[in-house]
N, C-alpha and C positions, 0 to 999 in steps of 0.2 A: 868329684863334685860333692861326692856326701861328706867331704871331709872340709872342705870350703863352708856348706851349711852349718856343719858341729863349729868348727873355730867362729864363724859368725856368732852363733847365738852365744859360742865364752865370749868372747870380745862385747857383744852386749849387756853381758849378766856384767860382767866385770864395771862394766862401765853405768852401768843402773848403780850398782853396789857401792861406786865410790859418793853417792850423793850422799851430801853431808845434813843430819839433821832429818830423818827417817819418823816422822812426826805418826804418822797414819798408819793404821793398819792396812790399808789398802795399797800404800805404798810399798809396807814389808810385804803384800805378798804378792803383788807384781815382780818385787824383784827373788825373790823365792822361787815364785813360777818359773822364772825366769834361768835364774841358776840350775834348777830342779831339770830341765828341759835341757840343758848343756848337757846335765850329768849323766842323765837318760840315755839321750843320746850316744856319749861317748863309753861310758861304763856297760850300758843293757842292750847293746846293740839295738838303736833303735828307739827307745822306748821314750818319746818325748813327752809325750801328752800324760802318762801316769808317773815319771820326774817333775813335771810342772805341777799336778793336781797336788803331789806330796808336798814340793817346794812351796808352792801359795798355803799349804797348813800350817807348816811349820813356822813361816812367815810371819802369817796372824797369831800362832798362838804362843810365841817366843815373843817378851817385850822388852 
């Protein structure tokens, strides 16, 4: 089951990531969060919520 949630949210980031034209910053960092939250998860055992927190930073503040 944990492993059906982790491929979901890649399958998500993944597919947030491919929109083209990434105008907002709110939009890099949904998809940040997003990716951030995969990685968390699959890398840090676990650790969703502080891979999204870093993923939405890096998001906003890479332009």
């Amino acid at each position: 089951m944990r492993k059906l949630i982790s491929l979901t949210v890649l399958i998500s980031g993944l597919g947030l990531s491919a929109c083209s034209g990434n105008d907002s910053k709110m939009e890099r960092a949904v998809v940040g969060a997003v990716i951030g939250c995969a990685a968390g998860e699959v890398l840090v055992d676990g650790r969703c919520v502080e891979g999204a927190l870093v993923g939405a930073g890096v998001g906003v503040l890479t332009d």
